[in-house]
C-alpha positions, 0 to 999 in steps of 0.5 A: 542766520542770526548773529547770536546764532553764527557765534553760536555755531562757530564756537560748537565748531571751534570745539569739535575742530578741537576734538581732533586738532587741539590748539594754544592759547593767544598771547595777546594778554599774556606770556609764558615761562620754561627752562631746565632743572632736575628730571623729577622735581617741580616748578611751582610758579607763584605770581603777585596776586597769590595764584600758583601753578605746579609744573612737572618737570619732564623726564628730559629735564625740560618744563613749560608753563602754561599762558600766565598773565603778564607780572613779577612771579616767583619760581620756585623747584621742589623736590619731593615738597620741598624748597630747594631753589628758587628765582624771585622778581621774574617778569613775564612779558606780553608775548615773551616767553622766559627762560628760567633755568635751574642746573639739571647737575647740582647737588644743592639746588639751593644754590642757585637761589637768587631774587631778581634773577637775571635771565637770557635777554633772547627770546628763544621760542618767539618767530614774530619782530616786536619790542616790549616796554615796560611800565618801568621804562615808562617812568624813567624814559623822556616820552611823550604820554602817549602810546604812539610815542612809545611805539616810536622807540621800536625799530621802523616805527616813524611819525606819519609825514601827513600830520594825521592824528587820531580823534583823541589828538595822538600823532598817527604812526607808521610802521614799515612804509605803510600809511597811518590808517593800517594798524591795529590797537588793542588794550587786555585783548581788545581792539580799540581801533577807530572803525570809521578810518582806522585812525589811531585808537583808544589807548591807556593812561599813561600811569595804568600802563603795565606794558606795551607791545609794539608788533613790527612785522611776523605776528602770529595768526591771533593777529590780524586786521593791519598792514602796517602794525599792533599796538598792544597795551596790557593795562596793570592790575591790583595784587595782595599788596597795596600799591597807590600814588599820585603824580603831577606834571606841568609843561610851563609856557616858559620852558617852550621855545617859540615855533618859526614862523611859515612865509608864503614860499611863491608869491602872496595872495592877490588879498594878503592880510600881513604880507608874505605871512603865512603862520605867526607864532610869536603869539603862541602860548600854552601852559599843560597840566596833568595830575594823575592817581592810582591805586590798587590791591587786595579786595579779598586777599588771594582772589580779588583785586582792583586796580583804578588809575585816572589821569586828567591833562589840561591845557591853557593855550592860544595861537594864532591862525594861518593868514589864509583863514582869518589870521585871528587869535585863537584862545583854547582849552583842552580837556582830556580825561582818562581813565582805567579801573580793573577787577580781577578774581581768582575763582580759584588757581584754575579759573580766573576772571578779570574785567577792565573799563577804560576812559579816553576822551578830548575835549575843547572849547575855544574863544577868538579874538582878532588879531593887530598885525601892525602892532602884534597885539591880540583884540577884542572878542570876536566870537565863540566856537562851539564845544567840542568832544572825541573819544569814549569809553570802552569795557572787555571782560575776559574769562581764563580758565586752565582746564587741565594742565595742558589744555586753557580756555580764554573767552573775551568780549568787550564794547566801545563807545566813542563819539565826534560831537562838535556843538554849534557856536553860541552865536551861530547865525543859520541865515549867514553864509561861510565865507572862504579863501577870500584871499583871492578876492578881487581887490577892486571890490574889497579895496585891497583888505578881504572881507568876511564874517565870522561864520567859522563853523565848516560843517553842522553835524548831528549830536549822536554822530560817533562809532560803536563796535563790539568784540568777541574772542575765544581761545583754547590752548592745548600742550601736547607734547611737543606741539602747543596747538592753538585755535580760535575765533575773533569778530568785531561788529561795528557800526558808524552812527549819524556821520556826514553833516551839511554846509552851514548857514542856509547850506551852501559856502561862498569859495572865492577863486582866481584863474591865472589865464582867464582865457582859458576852460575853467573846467572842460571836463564839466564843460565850463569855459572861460571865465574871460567871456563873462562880464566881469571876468576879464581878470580871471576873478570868479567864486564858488558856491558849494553846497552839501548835505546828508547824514547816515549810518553804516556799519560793519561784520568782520569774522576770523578764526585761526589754527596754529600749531608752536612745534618744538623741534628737537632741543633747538629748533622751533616751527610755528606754523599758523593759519587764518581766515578773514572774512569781512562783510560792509552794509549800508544803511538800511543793513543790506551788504554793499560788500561781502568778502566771506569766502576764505581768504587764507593767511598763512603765518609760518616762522622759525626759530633755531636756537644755535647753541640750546643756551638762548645765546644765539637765534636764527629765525625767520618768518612769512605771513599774509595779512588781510585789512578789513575796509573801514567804513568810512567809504561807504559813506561815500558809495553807499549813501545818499550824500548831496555835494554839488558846485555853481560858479559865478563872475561877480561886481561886488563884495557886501559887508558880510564877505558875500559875492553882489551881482552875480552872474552864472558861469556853470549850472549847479553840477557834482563832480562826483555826481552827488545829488542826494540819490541812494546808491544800489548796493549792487552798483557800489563796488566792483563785484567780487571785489577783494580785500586789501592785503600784504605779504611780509618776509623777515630773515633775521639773527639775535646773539649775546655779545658777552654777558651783557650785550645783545645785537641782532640783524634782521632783513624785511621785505613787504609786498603790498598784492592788493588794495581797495580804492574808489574809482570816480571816472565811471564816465569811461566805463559807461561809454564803454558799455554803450559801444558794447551795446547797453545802453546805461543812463544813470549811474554811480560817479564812484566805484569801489576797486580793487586798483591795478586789477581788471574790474567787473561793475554792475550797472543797470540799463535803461529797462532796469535790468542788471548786467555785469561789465568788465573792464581790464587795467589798460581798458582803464587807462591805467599804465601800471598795476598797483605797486607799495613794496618795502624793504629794510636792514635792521641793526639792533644792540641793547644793553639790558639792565645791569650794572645800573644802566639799560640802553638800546640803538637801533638803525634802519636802512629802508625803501617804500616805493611804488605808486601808492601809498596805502589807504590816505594821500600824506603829501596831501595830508588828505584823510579819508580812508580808501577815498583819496585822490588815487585812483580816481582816474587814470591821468591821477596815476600817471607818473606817480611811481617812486619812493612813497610818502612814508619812506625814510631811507636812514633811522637811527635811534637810541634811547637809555637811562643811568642811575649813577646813584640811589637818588640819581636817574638820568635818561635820554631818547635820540632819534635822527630820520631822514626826509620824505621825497618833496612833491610838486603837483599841479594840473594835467600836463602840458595843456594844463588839463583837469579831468576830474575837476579836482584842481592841481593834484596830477604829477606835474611841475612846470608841464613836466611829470614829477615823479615822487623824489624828482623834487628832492627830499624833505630835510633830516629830523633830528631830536634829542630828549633828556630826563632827570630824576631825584628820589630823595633818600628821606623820602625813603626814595618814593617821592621823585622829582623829573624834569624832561627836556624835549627837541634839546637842540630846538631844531623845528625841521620843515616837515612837510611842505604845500605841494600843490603848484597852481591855483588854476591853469597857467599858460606857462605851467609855471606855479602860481599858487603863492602856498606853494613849497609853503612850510605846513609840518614842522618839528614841535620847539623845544619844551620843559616838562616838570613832574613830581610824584608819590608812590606809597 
C-alpha cells in the first residue's frame, strides 16, 4: 500500500472508530478552561485575536470549554445577554486546564469582576508531571537562550555528563537517569527532533517563545516516541493589537572568568609538546553578540494575524586545542540565525487556520595559527578549516476546526529540513595523509618534538549529507457528557540522506601507538602478536594506518494512533485512561525493510486525579504508562550499509617532514574488527529476527496542596523501568561457531547484529549453498551473565510561591537512583555518540562488571529559581542549582591477563586487573551554580525600555565535570595505568560570564 493510501485508510478509519467511540482533542498546542457559576447563565470566552466561544453553563453548575489555543483571554458570564461578571488576563497554558470560577450563590455577579484574575495554582484535571514556562518568565529569569537550558529549571532534568550537544551546539538534557538521545522536541505540534541520533532538536528563538513545556514523566498517550522526556514550545502569535520590538545582547570577553587549565593527571605523552599541559585556556577569548526583533498584529482585524521574530547571535572567539591535537590557536566565528514567522486566520469563531516556519541553524568558519608555549603568544597563520553549516528550516500548517460544541477536528502536517555540511579546507591538499596521536611517536626518530602536518580534516563528506522528515497528525476531540474521549493518529516519515564520509587525503590516516609490554600480543583477538618480535619494535613503538569509506542514505516510517478516554468521575474524581499503538519500520538504501516492528505494541497511559476537597486546593494523582522509542536511523548505517573500515599495523625506523611513518615493516594484513570491507549487508541478516523496540514502564504517585493563600507544595515518587532496548551485538563470531557445532556450515557473515540485550536472540544467517536458516541463541549462550538492567527511582519536593505580591519563586529537590548495567542509547563516560551502537553490548566481556549507579545518576538535585520586583523600575531575579556528581569510571583491558577481545582497547570494566564496577571509583564532585539578574525599566520610558544585566556561575565555581576514564593505552604487565589522559579533567563547569541586554518593546 502506498504511503498516500495507508494515511488515507487509517484517517477513514479514525472516523468510523469515531462513529462508535468519540475522542478529545491533543493537547499538544493548546489548553483548556472550566469552572462553576449559576446554572443557567453563559460563559463566553474572548481571546487576543477576537475569536469567542459560548459555553452553557450545565445545570450542575459546572462548564467546560473546548481545546483553546494557548494566550490571555477574557471570561465573561451573561445571564440572559447580559454582562454580569467577568475575569480578565486569564492565561491558558499548553496542557493546563484552568479554573475559573464565578459564586453559583450571588446575587450580583458583577462583583466578582476583576482584571488579571488570580486562579488556583493546581491543576486539578492534569494526571501527567510537567512544568510550564512562560514568555514572561522567560524575559525576567537569568537562562540561557536556549531551550534545554529552560528544561533544566524542571525537576530532574540535569545537564547530560558526556558533553553531548545537538547539531545547532545546544547542550543535551537528561530526564530521569535516561541517556540524552531519548527525548522527544516539538514546536506548535511538530516534532523536530533530530532523526538521525535523536540528538536534540530544532527549537524557538528565544524571543518568539510564547511557553515552554517541559513533560517529565505521566504523559498522555498523544505523546510518544521518548524514554526519557518532551520539550514542548509553543511559538507566540500576532493578535488585534500591535506588538513589536528589538532586543540586543552582548556577553563581553571582559566579563568571562578565565576557564583552568586541564593537566595530563597519570604521566606525560613519550612526545609532550608543553609538559604535563593538557588544555591552556589562558588564550581563551570570546565576545558573543545578539540582536533580535519581532512583531506582530492584525493583518485583517479579527481574523488574520502575523506574528515574525528573528534572532541572529554571533560569536568572535579563539582558543587553543588540546596538546594531544596540535595545541594550535584556534580563531572562530559563529553564525547561528533563527527565525520564527506565524500566520493565523480565523476563517470564522468555528474554524481556524495557522501556519508557522521556523529557522534554526549554526554555522562556523575558523582560521589557526600556531601557538608559542614558551612565550604563550599566538603565531602566525597556519592554515584555514573549512565552513561549516547545521541545522535547517522547517514548517507545520495546522487546521482546528470546532465542528460542534462537543466535537473538534485538529489536522497538522509539517516538514523539516536540516543539513550537516562541512566543506573542504581552502588548502586542502588530497595527496597528504592525516596524521594522528603523534604523541606517541618514537622520540628517537622526531628528536623529542612530534612531527605532523596540517591535514586537520578528519573526515570528507558529501555536500547534500543532511536529514529530512515529514509529519502528520490528526486529532478529533469529542465531549460527552462526563467523558472527553480522544483519538488520533501521529506518523513521521524521515529520511538520512548522504551520511558516512571517507578518510581524508589518499583515504587512510596515520595513528601512531606505543605498547607498554612490547613482549606481549598487540591483539590476539585478530591474532597479532607482539610488536617486540619486529625489527624496530623492541620499544613497543608501532603505528596505524586506518582506512574508511562509504556514503549512503536510510530512512525511516514510524505510525501511531492513540485512544483515550478523560472521564470525570463525580465532582472529584478524574480518570484518564489512554492507549497507544506504535509501529516503526527502518529501510536500507535501496527502501527494502531491515527492521519491521508493525505488529501492535501497546502503551497503556492510566492516571488519576482526586481533588480532595472539590476546591483545587489539594490533589492526589497517580499515574502508569508505557512508552515505546522508535530506533533512530543512525544504526543502519552501521548493519545496513556498505561501509569499508579496516586497520594494518607497521613497526617503523623513520619519521619524514610530513608526520608520516619511513621504513615500514607490516605487523598485520589489512583486517576490520567490525568485518567492514565494503560488503552490502542482506536486509535479512542486519537484525535479530523479531526484534522489539525498545521501551519503559513508569509509575508516579504523587500530591499537590495549597499552603495558605499563596504557597504551593507537592511530593511525588517516580519509579521507571527500562524492559527492553535495541543495541548492536558485533561478536558474531561466537554465534557462527555455534551454528557450525550445530551442524550448518556458515561462511560469510555480518561482524554486527542488531539485538535486542539481555534477551535470547534469533539470527538469520546464510549457509554455504545460500539457504536461509534461523539460530537461536539464549543469554547465557551469549555469554552475558545479567539481563539488561536501567531502573530509576526518585522523591521529589516541590514549593512554589506563584505571582503575588510582587515576587513569584520556586525550589525543588530530587532524591534519585538510576542504576543498572546500561545506560540507554550512548556511553557518557565515553562521551561516545552514536545511537544504539555504542560499545555495550557488543561482546559478553564488555558487559561483565558494568552494573551499578549509571552515567546519568545524580543522587541530590536541588533547585531554586525566582525574581522580585521591588519597585516599578526594579527587577531582580536569580536561578540556583546544587547536583551532585556522577560515579567516576576506571576502564581498561580484559582482566588480569589484560585481554582485548573485540580489539576495542581499554573499555572493559577493570582497573588495575581488578573489576570496576560503575561507583568502585567514587564520585565526580558536586556542581553548584548560582546566577543573578537585574532589570531597569525606566519610568520616562513609560517602562518599555529595560536594561539587564545577568551574572552566571557568580561564584566561578568550574567543577570537574567529567574525567578521561580510559586507564591504559595498551596492555601492561602489571595492569597499572599507563595511559598518561587518564583521570585527565575533559568536562568542566563554564566560568563565570556577564550578559548585558537592552530592549525595546512598543
Amino acid at each position: 500500500m502506498s504511503p498516500t493510501r495507508s494515511t488515507l485508510a487509517q484517517a477513514l478509519g479514525l472516523a468510523l472508530m469515531l462513529s462508535v467511540a468519540p475522542s478529545a482533542l491533543a493537547q499538544s498546542t493548546t489548553g483548556t478552561l472550566f469552572g462553576q457559576a449559576q446554572a443557567g447563565t453563559v460563559i463566553h470566552i474572548q481571546s487576543a485575536t477576537g475569536a469567542g466561544r459560548d459555553i452553557p453553563v450545565e445545570a450542575d453548575g459546572r462548564y467546560r470549554s473546548p481545546a483553546l489555543p494557548v494566550g490571555q483571554y477574557t471570561v465573561t458570564v451573561t445571564r440572559d445577554g447580559v454582562d454580569v461578571g467577568s475575569r480578565q488576563q486569564v492565561l491558558v497554558k499548553v496542557g493546563v486546564a484552568t479554573e475559573v470560577s464565578f459564586s453559583s450563590t450571588a446575587t450580583d455577579l458583577a462583583a466578582v469582576k476583576v482584571s488579571a484574575a488570580t486562579v488556583p495554582a493546581i491543576d486539578s484535571s492534569s494526571v501527567d508531571s510537567r512544568t510550564v514556562i512562560t514568555a514572561e518568565q522567560l524575559a525576567r529569569l537569568p537562562l540561557a537562550r536556549n531551550a534545554e537550558d529552560i528544561a533544566r529549571l524542571a525537576p530532574g532534568v540535569v545537564a547530560n555528563s558526556g558533553g553531548f550537544r545537538s547539531d545547532t551546539g545546544k547542550e543535551l538534557v537528561s530526564f530521569g537517569g535516561s541517556s540524552p538521545t531519548e527525548n522527544a522536541y516539538y514546536i506548535n505540534g511538530f516534532n523536530t527532533t533530530d532523526p538521525l541520533n535523536t540528538a536534540g532538536g530544532l527549537t524557538l528563538p528565544y524571543g518568539a517563545i510564547d511557553q515552554q513545556e517541559v513533560y517529565t514523566g505521566g504523559y498522555s498517550a498523544q505523546f510518544g516516541r521518548s524514554d526519557g522526556g518532551v520539550i514542548n514550545a509553543i511559538g507566540k502569535h500576532g493578535t488585534n493589537a500591535w506588538h513589536y520590538g528589538a532586543q540586543v545582547l552582548w556577553q563581553p570577553d571582559w566579563g568571562r572568568a578565565t576557564a583552568k587549565n586541564s593537566h595530563y593527571a597519570n604521566g606525560v605523552p613519550d612526545s609532550p609538546l608543553a609538559g604535563d599541559l593538557y588544555l591552556y585556556n589562558g588564550a581563551s577569548r570570546t565576545d558573543d553578540y545578539t540582536m533580535s526583533l519581532y512583531a506582530g498584529g492584525p493583518i485583517v482585524k479579527d481574523h488574520l494575524f502575523f506574528f515574525a521574530a528573528g534572532e541572529l547571535q554571533r560569536n568572535w572567539g579563539g582558543s587553543t586545542n588540546t596538546l594531544d591535537s596540535g595545541g594550535n590557536y584556534v580563531r572562530t566565528t559563529t553564525k547561528m540565525p533563527r527565525g520564527y514567522a506565524k500566520v493565523n486566520w480565523n476563517i470564522t469563531d468555528n474554524h481556524m487556520l495557522e501556519l508557522t516556519g521556523v529557522r534554526d541553524k549554526y554555522q562556523t568558519s575558523s582560521n589557526v595559527y600556531g601557538y608559542d608555549y614558551d612565550t604563550f603568544q599566538r603565531k602566525d597563520l597556519l592554515y584555514r578549516n573549512g565552513d561549516t553549516e547545521h541545522g535547517g528550516d522547517m514548517w507545520v500548517a495546522r487546521y482546528t476546526g470546532y465542528l460542534t460544541d462537543a466535537l473538534t477536528l485538529t489536522a497538522t502536517y509539517g516538514e523539516m529540513d536540516t543539513k550537516m555540511y562541512q566543506a573542504q579546507p581552502p588548502d586542502y591538499d588530497p595527496g597528504v595523509a592525516r596524521v594522528d596521536n603523534w604523541t606517541y611517536q618514537n622520540p628517537a626518530y622526531n628528536g623529542g618534538s612530534p612531527i605532523f602536518n596540517n591535514q586537520v580534516q578528519s573526515d570528507i563528506t558529501e555536500p547534500d549529507r543532511g536529514n529530512q522528515s515529514s509529519n502528520l497528525r490528526l486529532d478529533l476531540t469529542w465531549v460527552l457528557g462526563d467523558h472527553t474521549l480522544s483519538a488520533g493518529i501521529d506518523n513521521i516519515r524521515s529520511e538520512a540522506i548522504d551520511q558516512g564520509g571517507r578518510a581524508p587525503g589518499p583515504g587512510y590516516v596515520w595513528v601512531y601507538q606505543r605498547a607498554d609490554d612490547p613482549s606481549l600480543p598487540l591483539d590476539a583477538s585478530h591474532g597479532i602478536g607482539a610488536v617486540a618480535n619486529f625489527p624496530n619494535g623492541a620499544q613497543g613503538y608501532y603505528v596505524q594506518r586506518n582506512t574508511w569509506s562509504g556514503i549512503t542514505s536510510v530512512s525511516s516510517s514510524q505510525k501511531a494512533q492513540y485512544l483515550e478516554d478523560k472521564w470525570r468521575v463525580g465532582d472529584t474524581l478524574l480518570l484518564s485512561l489512554g492507549l497507544r499503538n506504535d509501529q516503526f519500520t527502518n529501510y536500507n538504501s535501496d527502501g527494502v525493510p531491515y527492521i519491521r516492528q508493525t505488529k501492535p505494541q501497546w502503551a497503556p497511559r492510566l492516571g488519576a486525579a482526586w481533588d480532595v476537597h472539590g476546591d483545587s486546593s489539594f490533589k492526589v494523582y497517580a499515574n502508569a504508562g508505557r512508552y515505546y522509542l522508535g530506533l533512530p536511523l543512525n544504526p543502519g548505517l552501521l548493519v545496513a550499509a556498505g561501509f569499508y573500515n579496516t586497520t594494518q599495523l607497521y613497526t617503523y625506523s623513520g619519521i619524514a617532514a610530513d608526520g608520516s611513518p619511513t621504513g615500514l615493516t607490516t605487523i598485520s594484513e589489512e583486517y576490520s574488527a567490525l568485518n567492514q570491507f565494503g560488503q552490502a549487508p542482506d536486509p535479512k541478516t542486519a537484525t535479530a529476527r523479531n526484534l522489539e523496540p525498545e521501551y519503559q514502564d513508569e509509575y508516579i504517585l504523587g500530591l499537590e496542596k495549597t499552603l495558605g493563600s499563596d504557597w504551593v507544595w507537592g511530593v511525588k515518587g517516580t519509579f521507571r523501568n527500562l524492559r527492553n532496548a535495541i543495541d548492536d551485538f558485533c561478536s558474531m563470531w561466537q554465534v557462527v561457531e555455534a551454528a557450525n557445532a550445530a551442524g550448518h556450515d556458515v561462511v560469510n557473515y555480518n561482524s554486527c547484529y542488531l539485538i535486542n540485550p539481555g534477551r535470547s536472540n534469533t539470527f538469520t544467517m546464510v549457509d554455504s549453498d545460500g539457504r536461509y536458516f534461523d539460530f537461536t541463541m539464549s543469554n547465557d549462550a551469549l555469554g552475558f551473565r545479567q539481563q539488561l538492567i536501567r531502573k530509576y527511582y526518585s522523591l521529589e519536593a516541590v514549593l512554589e510561591h506563584p505571582v503575588a505580591d510582587n515576587w513569584y519563586g520556586k525550589a525543588s529537590y530530587v532524591f534519585s537512583r538510576s542504576y543498572g548495567n546500561t545506560e540507554g542509547q550512548v556511553r557518557s563516560d565515553a562521551s561516545q555518540g552514536g545511537t544504539s551502537t555504542s560499545y555495550d553490548w557488543d561482546n559478553w566481556t564488555i558487559m561483565e562488571h558494568t552494573n551499578g549507579p549509571q552515567n546519568n545518576d545524580h543522587t541530590h538535585q536541588l533547585k531554586l529559581y525566582g525574581y522580585y520586583t521591588f519597585s516599578p523600575e526594579w527587577l531582580v531575579s536569580a536561578n540556583f542549582a546544587a547536583i551532585s556528581g556522577t560515579p567516576r569510571h576506571c576502564l581498561s583491558y580484559y582482566g588480569t591477563e589484560q585481554l582485548d577481545p573485540l580489539g576495542y582497547g581499554s573499555v572493559y570494566h577493570f582497573c588495575n586487573g581488578e573489576p570496576s564496577p560503575p561507583g568502585k571509583q567514587g564520585r565526580m564532585p558536586w556542581m553548584t551554580q548560582l546566577d543573578l539578574g537585574v532589570t531597569w525599566t525606566p519610568a520616562f520610558a513609560a517602562h518599555r525600555l529595560a536594561f539587564t544585566a545577568s551574572l552566571f556561575n557568580a561564584f566561578d565555581q568550574q567543577a570537574a565535570l567529567q574525567r578521561y576514564a580510559f586507564a591504559q593505552n595498551s596492555p601492561s604487565s602489571d595492569a597499572s595505568p599507563n595511559n598518561p589522559l587518564f583521570q585527565t579533567v575533559t568536562i568542566r563547569q563554564a566560568p563565570r560570564a556577564l550578559r548585558l541586554s537592552v530592549s525595546y518593546d512598543f
